[in-house]
C-alpha positions in Angstrom: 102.5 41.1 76.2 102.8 40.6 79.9 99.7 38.1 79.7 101.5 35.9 76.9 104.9 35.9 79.2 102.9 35.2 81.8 100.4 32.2 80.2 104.0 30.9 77.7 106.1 30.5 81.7 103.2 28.2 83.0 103.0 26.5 79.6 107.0 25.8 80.4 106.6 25.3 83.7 104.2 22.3 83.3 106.4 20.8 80.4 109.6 20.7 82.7 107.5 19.2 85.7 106.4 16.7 83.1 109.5 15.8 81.7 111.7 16.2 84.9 108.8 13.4 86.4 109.4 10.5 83.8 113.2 11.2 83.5 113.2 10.7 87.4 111.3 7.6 86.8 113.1 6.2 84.1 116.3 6.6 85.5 115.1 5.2 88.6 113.8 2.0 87.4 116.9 1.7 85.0 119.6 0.9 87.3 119.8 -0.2 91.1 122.2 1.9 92.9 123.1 -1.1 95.2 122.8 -3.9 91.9 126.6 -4.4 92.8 126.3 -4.6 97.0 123.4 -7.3 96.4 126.3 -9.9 94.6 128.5 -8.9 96.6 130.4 -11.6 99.0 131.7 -9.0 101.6 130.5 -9.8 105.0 129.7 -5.5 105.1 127.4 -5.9 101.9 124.8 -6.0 104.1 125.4 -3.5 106.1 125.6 -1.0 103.3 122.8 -2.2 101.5 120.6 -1.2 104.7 122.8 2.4 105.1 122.5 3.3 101.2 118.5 2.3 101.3 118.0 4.6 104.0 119.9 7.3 102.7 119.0 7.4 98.8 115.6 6.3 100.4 115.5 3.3 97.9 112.6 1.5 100.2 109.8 4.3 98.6 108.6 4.0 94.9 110.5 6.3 92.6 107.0 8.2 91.6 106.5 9.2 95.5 110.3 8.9 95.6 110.1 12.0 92.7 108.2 14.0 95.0 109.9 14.2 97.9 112.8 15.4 95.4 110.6 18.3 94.0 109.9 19.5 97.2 113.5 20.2 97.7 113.5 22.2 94.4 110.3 24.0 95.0 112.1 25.4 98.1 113.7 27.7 95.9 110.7 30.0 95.7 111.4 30.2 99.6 115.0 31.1 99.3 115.9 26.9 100.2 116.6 25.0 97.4 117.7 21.7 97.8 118.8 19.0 95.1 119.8 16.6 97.5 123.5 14.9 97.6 125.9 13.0 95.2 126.9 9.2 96.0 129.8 11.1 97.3 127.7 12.9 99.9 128.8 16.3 98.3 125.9 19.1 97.9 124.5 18.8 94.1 124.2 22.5 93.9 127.9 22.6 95.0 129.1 20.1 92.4 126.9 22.6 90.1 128.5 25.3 91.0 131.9 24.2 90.7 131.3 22.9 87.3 129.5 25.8 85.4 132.4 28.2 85.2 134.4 25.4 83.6 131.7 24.9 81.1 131.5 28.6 80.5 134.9 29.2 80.0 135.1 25.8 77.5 131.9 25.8 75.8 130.6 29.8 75.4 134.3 30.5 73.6 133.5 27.9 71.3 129.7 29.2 70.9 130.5 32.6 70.2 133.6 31.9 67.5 131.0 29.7 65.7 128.5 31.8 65.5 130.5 35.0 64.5 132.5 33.1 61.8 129.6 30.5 60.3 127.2 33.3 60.1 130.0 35.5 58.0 131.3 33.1 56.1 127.6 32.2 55.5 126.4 35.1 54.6 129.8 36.0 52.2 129.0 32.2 50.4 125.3 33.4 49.8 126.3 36.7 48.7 129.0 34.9 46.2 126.7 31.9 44.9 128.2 29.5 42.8 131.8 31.0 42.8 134.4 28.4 43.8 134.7 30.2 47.9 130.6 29.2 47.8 131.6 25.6 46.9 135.0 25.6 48.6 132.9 26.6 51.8 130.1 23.7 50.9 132.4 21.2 50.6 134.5 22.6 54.1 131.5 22.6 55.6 129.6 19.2 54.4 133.4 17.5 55.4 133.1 19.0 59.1 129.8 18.5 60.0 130.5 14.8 58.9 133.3 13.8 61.3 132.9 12.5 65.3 134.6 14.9 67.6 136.9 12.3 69.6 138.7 12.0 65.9 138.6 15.8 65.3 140.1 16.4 69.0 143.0 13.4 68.1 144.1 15.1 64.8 144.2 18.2 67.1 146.2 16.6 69.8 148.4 15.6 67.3 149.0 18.3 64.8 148.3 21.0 67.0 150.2 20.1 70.3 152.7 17.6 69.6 153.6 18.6 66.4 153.5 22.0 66.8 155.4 21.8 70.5 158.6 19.9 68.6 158.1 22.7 65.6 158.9 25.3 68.4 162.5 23.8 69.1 163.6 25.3 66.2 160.9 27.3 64.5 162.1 27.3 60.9 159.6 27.2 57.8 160.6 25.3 54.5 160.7 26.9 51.4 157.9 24.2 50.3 155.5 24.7 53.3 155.8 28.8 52.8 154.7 28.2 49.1 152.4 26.1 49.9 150.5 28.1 53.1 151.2 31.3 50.4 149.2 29.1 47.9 146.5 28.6 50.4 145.7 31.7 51.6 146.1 33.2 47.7 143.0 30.9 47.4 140.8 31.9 49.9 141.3 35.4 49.9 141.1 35.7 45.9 137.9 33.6 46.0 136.3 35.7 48.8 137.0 38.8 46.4 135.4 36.9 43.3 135.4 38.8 40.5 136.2 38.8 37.1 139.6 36.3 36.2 142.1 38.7 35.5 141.1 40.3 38.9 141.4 37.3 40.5 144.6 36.1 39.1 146.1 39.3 40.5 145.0 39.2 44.3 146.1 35.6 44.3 149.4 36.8 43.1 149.6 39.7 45.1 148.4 37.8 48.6 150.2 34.7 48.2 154.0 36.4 47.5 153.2 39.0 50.0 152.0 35.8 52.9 155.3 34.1 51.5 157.6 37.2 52.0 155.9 38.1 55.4 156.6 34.5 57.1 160.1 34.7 55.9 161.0 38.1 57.4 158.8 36.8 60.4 161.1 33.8 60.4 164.1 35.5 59.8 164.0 37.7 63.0 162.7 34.7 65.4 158.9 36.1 65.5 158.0 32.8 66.6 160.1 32.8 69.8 159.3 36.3 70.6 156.1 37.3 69.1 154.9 41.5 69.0 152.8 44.2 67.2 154.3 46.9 68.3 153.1 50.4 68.1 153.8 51.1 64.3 151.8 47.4 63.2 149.2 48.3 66.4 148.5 51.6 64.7 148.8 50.6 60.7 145.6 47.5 62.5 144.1 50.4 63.8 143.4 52.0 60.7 142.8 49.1 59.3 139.8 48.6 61.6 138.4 51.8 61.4 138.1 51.5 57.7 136.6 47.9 57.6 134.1 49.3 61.1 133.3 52.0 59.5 131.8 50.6 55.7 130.1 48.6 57.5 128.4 50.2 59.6 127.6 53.4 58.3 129.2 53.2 54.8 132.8 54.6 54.1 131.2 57.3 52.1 130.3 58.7 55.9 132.7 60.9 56.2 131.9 62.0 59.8 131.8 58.5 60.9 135.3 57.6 59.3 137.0 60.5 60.8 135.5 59.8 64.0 137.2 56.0 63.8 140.6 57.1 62.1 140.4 59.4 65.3 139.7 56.5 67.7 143.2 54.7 66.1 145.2 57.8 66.9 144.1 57.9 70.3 144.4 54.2 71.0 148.1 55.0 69.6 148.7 57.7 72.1 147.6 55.6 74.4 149.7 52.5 73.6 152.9 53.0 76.1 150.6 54.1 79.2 148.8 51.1 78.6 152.5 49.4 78.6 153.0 50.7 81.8 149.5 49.8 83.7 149.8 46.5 82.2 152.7 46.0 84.5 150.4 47.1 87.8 149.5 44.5 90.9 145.4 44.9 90.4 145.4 44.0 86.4 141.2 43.6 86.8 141.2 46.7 87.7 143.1 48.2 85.0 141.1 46.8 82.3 137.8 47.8 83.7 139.4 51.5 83.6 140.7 50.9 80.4 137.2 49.6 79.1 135.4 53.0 80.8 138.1 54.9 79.1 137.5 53.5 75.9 134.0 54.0 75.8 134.3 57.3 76.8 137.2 58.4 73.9 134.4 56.9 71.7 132.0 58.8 73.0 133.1 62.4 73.4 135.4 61.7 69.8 131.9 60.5 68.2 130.1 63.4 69.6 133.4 65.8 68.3 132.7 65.4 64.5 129.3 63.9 64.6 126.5 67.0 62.8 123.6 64.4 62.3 122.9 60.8 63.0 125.2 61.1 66.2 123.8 57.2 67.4 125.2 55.6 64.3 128.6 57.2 65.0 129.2 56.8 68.5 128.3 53.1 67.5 131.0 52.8 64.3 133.6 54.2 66.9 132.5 52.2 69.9 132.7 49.1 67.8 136.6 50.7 66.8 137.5 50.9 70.3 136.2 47.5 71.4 138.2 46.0 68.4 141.4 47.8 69.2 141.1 47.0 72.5 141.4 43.4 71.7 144.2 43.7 68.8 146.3 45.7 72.4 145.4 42.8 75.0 146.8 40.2 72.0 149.6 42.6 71.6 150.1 42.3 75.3 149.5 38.5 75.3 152.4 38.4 73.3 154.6 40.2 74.5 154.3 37.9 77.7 155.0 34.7 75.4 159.0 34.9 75.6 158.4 34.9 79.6 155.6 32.1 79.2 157.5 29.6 77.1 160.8 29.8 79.3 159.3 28.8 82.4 160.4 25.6 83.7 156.5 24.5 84.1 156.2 24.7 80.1 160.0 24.4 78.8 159.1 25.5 75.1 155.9 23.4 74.6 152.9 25.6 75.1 150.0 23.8 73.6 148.8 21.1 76.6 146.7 18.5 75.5 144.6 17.6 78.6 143.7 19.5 81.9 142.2 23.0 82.3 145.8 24.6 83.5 149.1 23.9 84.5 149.2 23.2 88.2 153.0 23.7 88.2 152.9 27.5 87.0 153.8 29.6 90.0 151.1 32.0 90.7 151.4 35.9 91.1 151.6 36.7 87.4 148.6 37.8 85.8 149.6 37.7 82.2 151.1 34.4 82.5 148.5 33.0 83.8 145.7 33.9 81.6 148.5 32.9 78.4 148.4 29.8 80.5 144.6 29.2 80.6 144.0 30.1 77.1 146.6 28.1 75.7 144.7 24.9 77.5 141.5 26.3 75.7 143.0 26.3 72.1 142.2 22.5 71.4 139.2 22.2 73.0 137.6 25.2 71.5 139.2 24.7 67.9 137.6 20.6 68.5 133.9 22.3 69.4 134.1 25.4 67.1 134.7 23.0 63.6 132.1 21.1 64.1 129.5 24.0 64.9 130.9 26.0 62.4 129.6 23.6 59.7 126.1 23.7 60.6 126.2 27.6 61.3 127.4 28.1 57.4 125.0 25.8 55.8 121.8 27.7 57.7 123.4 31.1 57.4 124.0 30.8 53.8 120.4 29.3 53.0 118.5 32.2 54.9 119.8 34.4 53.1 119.7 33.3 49.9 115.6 33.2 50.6 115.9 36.3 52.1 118.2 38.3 49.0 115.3 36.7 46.6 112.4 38.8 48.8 110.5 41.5 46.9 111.5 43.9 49.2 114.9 43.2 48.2 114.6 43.9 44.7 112.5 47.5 45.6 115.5 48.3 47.6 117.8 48.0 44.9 115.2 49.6 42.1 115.3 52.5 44.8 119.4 53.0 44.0 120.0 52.1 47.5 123.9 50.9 47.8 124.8 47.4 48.1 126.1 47.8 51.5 123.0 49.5 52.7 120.9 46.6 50.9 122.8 43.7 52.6 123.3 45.3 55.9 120.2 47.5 56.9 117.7 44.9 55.0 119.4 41.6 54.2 120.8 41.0 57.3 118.4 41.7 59.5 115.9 40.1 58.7 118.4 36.8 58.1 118.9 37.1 62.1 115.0 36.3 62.6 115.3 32.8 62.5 118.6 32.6 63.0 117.8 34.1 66.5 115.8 31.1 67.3 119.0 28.5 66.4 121.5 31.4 68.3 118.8 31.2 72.1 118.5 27.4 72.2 122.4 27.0 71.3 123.4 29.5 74.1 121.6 27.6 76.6 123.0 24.5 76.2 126.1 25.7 77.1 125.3 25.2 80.4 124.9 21.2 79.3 128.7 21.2 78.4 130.2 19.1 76.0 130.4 15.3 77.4 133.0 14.1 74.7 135.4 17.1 74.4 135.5 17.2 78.5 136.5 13.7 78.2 139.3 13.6 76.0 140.6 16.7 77.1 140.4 16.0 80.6 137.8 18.9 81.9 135.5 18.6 84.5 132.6 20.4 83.8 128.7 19.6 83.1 129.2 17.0 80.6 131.3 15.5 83.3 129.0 15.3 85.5 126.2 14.2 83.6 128.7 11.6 82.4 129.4 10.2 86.1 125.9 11.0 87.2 124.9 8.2 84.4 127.8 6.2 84.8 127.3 6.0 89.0 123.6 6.0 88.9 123.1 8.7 90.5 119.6 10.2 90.4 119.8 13.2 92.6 122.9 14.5 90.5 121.3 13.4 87.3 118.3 15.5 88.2 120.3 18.1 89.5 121.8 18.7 86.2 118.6 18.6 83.7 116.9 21.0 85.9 119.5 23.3 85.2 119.8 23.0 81.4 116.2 22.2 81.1 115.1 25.5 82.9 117.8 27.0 80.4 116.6 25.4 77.3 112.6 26.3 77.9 113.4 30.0 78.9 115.4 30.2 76.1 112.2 29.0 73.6 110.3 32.0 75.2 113.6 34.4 74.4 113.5 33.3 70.9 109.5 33.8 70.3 110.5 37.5 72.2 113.4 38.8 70.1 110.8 38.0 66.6 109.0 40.9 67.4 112.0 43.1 68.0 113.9 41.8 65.4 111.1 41.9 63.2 108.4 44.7 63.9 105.5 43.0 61.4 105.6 40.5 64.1 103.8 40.8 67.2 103.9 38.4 70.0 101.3 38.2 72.2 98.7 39.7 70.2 96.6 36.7 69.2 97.0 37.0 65.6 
């Protein structure tokens, strides 16, 4: 194994010398950075034409040119690396630096919500084939995948922001748009059920009055304007949790496993007004690292409490609980701040920006209102990136495991009297991730690349920016700067994808010649 890591990092080693070598020189030859200064009538033309040769060293051919570049990035193996300097004259590995966590914080939220929900909804539509959610979600899909992001990100701006900002003047719901959103949601959830007519007639009764008769009370006692779980709702979510964790995990038929998660709700409701109180404390990054320890230590020592046999698969169903619950409490907390957010007179009662990565004019010093603050700026953005990776997601999810449900070894599981849960989950799903895993890699390291478009109309500055003005200003050293980072990413992430097949998948071994 260590030989084929070994031989596959040369192999990607001499692919990104190669292609960093004719991007260098096809950028190079592509535009003159002093095109401009050579037209130029200004008496100082000249003068800078001489100063800008010297210092993007413009007089040497770009092959030998490419070299003297390399040598910079070779440094690195010394502890020196050096990517040269912008047009600007700033460092390229500052500019880098600067940009990444903006790309993170834009791009990875996206990454991750499209990759949990495609995959699930994928994996539902292949396990309900041919009912109308299957087509619903083909159609959804096929209509998503289809349109550009700068028109996706405009509807956003509009319905999402604007819209939504003048809604929140006076946050009242019309008894047409509650039946029709009550209609809506009767839809999906009765069609994720499936089942026979009758059966579905009745949840889509059932969910759309009860989603009509929740956003009236809702509306009723100004939810909207000061939004809350509250302990009782916190704790009724809790349960709610465990149950869902639980069957899938381990099966609800696990009794050990459920009372271990019911368990985990009860304590996280015990827990719910000393978290109220540290939420209130100076060092807030503090307090959620010590709530995280504490968490997984509850799990732990309440897994450990009721678990006979198969303690892993326990601790894990009520690890998972925790982690779940402890997001349903920082939302609760989230809201709770919203009142406090909205009324500042940076926002003044329109929370959803539409450009810029925060609101310079919010006074610093509180932590909640901050992070509401940098989220809120993330909704469109993410909502703009996540639709149109969502598509694709759905489309490959829903397709592996439709080959996969059809394997042999599918059909012996079932002859065996194995349950359906245990069939999907322990040897459907599984071995769907194989390729997915490959799809999953590559997509998590172009984040680093950002997203060129969204950035744009939403007024980030992150790695697609710079790319963007790298191209734009012809400038080679930040150009090269950039590819080196997401083309390193992008090869390691090949060899990652070739490495989780053989855990994923033990028939498979890498390395071994076969």
């Amino acid at each position: 194994m260590f030989a084929y890591i070994m031989r596959r990092i040369g192999t990607l080693g001499v692919i990104l010398l190669g292609s960093s070598f004719l991007l260098y020189n096809l950028a190079a030859i592509s535009g003159d950075p002093i095109g401009e200064l050579k037209i130029s009538q200004d008496p100082r033309a000249k003068q800078q034409i001489i100063a800008l040769t010297r210092e993007l060293q413009l007089n040497i051919p770009p092959p030998f040119r490419y070299f003297l570049w390399l040598r910079g990035v070779l440094g690195i193996f010394v502890g020196k690396l050096d990517l040269g300097s912008t047009r600007t004259g700033e460092s390229v590995g500052t500019a880098i630096l600067s940009a990444i966590p903006t790309t993170l914080r834009l791009v990875f939220t996206a990454s991750i919500l499209a990759m949990v929900l495609g995959i699930s909804v994928g994996i539902v539509t292949a396990l309900r084939q041919y009912s109308k959610f299957d087509y619903s979600m083909t159609f959804v899909s096929f209509l998503l995948f289809s349109l550009p992001i700068f028109w996706v990100a405009v509807l956003l701006k509009q319905f999402m922001a604007i819209q939504f900002n003048n809604w929140l003047d006076k946050p009242t719901i019309s008894l047409g748009a509650l039946v029709i959103i009550g209609v809506v949601i009767g839809l999906i959830v009765a069609s994720i059920a499936g089942g026979a007519r009758r059966k579905s007639y009745s949840i889509f009764s059932a969910v759309a009055l009860s989603t009509m008769v929740v956003l009236w009370i809702l509306q009723k006692i100004n939810w909207f304007l000061e939004p809350g779980f509250g302990p009782i709702f916190f704790f009724i979510a809790s349960i709610g949790i465990a149950f869902g964790v639980t069957q899938l995990s381990v099966g609800i038929n696990n009794k050990s496993a459920l009372r271990s998660s019911i368990t985990m709700a009860v304590v996280g409701l015990v827990f719910y007004y000393p978290t109220k109180w540290a939420f209130k404390l100076s060092n807030q990054t503090l307090v959620l690292l010590a709530m995280a320890a504490l968490t997984l230590l509850s799990a732990v020592l309440v897994s450990l409490f009721f678990a006979k046999i198969d303690k892993i698969a326990i601790i894990r169903t009520s690890i998972l609980t925790g982690i779940f619950m402890g997001l349903i409490r920082l939302l609760d907390q989230l809201m709770s701040t919203w009142p406090r957010f909205i009324s500042t007179d940076a926002i003044n009662y329109r929370p959803v920006p539409t450009v810029g990565q925060a609101n310079s004019l919010l006074e610093p010093g509180d932590y909640w209102v901050t992070t509401l603050d940098l989220l809120m700026h993330l909704i469109l953005p993410t909502v703009a990136l996540t639709a149109i990776s969502f598509a694709g997601y759905i489309r490959f999810a829903r397709g592996t495991m439709l080959e996969v449900l059809n394997q042999d070894y599918i059909r012996t599981a079932r002859a065996k009297g194995l349950s359906e849960r245990t069939v999907i989950m322990r040897h459907a799903f599984r071995n769907t991730l194989i390729p997915l895993s490959t799809i999953i890699v590559v997509d998590f390291a172009g984040i680093i690349g950002g997203a060129i478009i969204t950035e744009k109309v939403f007024g980030w500055k992150g790695m697609g920016t710079l790319f963007n003005m790298a191209i734009n200003s012809f400038d080679l050293n930040l150009l090269m700067g950039v590819f080196f980072l997401t083309g390193t990413l992008s090869l390691m992430a090949n060899l990652v994808a070739d490495l989780l097949y053989s855990a994923l998948d033990p028939r498979i071994r890498t390395g071994s010649g076969a």
